[in-house]
C-alpha angles and dihedrals in degrees: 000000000000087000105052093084146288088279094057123083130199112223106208117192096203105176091170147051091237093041092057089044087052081044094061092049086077093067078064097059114090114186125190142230090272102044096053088052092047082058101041095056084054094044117018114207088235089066103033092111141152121220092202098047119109112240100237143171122220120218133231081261088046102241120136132259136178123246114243 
């Protein structure tokens, strides 16, 4: 996720200690060229959805809002 972009954000659900320090690890991984696109022809952006999820719009302060 961290390398999608600056307008992407990756949502953790950490319930515990251990599972947010397992979280950080992440910022250590560093892919390649070749490895996002590895991952892209296996998983294309477009299709990359949740269906749980809320479809939601972000304001110029960046809160969340739902979609009507």
């Amino acid at each position: 996720m961290l390398a999608q972009g600056e307008d992407i954000i990756a949502l953790v659900g950490s319930r515990t200690a251990s599972q947010i320090k397992d979280t950080i690890q992440a910022l250590n991984v560093k892919l390649t060229k070749e490895d996002l696109g590895r991952i892209d022809r296996i998983m294309p952006k477009e299709e990359a959805t949740s269906s749980y999820m809320l479809d939601v719009d972000i304001d110029s302060k960046g809160l969340f809002h739902a979609k009507q």
